[in-house]
LUMDREN-980968 format. One record per residue (C-alpha): x, y, z. Coordinates in steps of 0.25 Angstrom, whole numbers, padded with zeros to 4 digits, always signed. Layout:
LUMDREN-980968
XYZ...
end
This chain:
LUMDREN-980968
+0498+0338+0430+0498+0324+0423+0487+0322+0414+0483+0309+0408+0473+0302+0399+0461+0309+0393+0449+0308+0400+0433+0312+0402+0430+0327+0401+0423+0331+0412+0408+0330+0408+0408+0346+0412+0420+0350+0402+0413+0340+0392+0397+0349+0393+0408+0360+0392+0414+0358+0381+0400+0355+0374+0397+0370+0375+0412+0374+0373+0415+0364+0361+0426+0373+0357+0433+0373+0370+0436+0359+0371+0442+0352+0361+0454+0362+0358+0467+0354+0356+0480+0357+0361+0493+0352+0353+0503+0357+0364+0500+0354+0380+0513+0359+0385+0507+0368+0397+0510+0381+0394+0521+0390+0402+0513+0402+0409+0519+0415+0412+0518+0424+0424+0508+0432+0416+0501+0417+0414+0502+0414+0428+0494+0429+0432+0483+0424+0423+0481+0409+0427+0480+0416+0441+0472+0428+0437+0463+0419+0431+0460+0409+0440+0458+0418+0453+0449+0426+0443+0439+0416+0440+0440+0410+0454+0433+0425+0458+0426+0428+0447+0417+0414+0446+0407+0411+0458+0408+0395+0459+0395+0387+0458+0391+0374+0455+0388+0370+0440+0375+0368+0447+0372+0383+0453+0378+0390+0439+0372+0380+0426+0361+0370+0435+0369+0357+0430+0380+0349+0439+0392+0352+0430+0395+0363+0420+0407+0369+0414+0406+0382+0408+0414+0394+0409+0407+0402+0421+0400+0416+0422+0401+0420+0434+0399+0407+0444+0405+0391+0441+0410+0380+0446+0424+0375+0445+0426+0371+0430+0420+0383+0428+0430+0393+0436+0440+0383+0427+0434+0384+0414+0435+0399+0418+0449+0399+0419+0453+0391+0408+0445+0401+0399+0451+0414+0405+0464+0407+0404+0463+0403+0392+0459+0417+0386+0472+0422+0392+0480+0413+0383+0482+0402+0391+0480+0389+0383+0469+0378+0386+0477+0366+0384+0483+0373+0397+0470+0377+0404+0465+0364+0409+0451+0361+0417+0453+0349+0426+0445+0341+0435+0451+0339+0450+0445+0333+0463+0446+0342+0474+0449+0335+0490+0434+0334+0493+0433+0326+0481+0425+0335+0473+0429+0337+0459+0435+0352+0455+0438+0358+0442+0451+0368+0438+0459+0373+0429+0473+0367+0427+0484+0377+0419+0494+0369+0413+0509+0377+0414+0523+0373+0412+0522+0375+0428+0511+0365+0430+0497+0363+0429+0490+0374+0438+0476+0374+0444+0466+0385+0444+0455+0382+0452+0441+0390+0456+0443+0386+0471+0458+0394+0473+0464+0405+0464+0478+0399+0467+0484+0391+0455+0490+0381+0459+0498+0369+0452+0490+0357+0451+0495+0350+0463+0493+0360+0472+0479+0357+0472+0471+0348+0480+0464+0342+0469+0466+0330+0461+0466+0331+0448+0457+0323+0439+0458+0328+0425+0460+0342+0415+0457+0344+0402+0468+0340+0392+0479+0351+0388+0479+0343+0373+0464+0346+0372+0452+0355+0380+0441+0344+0380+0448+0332+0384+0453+0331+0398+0465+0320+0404+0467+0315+0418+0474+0320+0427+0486+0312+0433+0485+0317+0449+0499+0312+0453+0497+0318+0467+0487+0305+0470+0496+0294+0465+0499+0284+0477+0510+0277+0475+0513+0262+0481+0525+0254+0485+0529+0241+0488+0541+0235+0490
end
């Protein structure tokens, strides 16, 4: 996945971050993605199908009475909730956050989706609430918009879909 310039925090991640001041502004001096073992593999999986089962989805609206929240969830959210989830259980497993992205996508229908992103020497990998697969970014239907930065947890950069570029010709 090519990133690109820094751009706006979602407005959710930003209210978030107001409540969890020490979760967003850790720095990062290395953002080579991490190489993630078999065992590694086991847990991102385990994880992901975990949470997917363990949270009831719901609107922002039916679980904190406002539009959009981001919060770690209880036992029902929506899906920055399933991803902030994630991020958290991953994180406490000893994966690093510079490699444990949230990032915003469009799904076909237009609606905009949450996930998390794994960076790996492999690729960049999705987790998502609506499938337990993990699959590498591409795989997906969605198109990517942007993710937090892997130098920084409360700045976020663009994301560079080259699967959309059109490409023109003339003789």
């Amino acid at each position: 996945m090519v990133t690109g310039n820094v751009t706006s925090q979602p407005i959710g991640h930003y209210e978030f971050c107001q409540r969890h001041a020490d979760e967003c502004n850790i720095r990062f001096g290395s953002t080579t993605p991490a190489k993630v073992t078999s065992y590694g593999w086991d847990m991102i999986h385990q994880v992901n199908s975990s949470v997917n089962h363990r949270i009831t989805p719901k609107t922002d609206m039916e679980v904190y009475g406002q539009e959009e929240y981001w919060e770690y969830p209880v036992d029902a959210g929506d899906c920055e909730d399933y991803a902030l989830q994630k991020r958290k259980e991953l994180a406490q497993k000893g994966f690093s956050l510079s490699d444990l992205l949230i990032t915003v996508v469009r799904k076909p229908d237009g609606e905009g989706h949450a996930v998390l992103t794994v960076r790996t020497t492999d690729g960049d990998f999705v987790l998502d609430n609506l499938t337990d697969d993990v699959k590498i970014w591409f795989d997906t239907p969605y198109t990517f918009l942007k993710r937090q930065a892997s130098f920084n947890t409360g700045r976020w950069v663009t994301i560079e879909d080259g699967r959309e570029v059109l490409v023109g010709a003339l003789r």
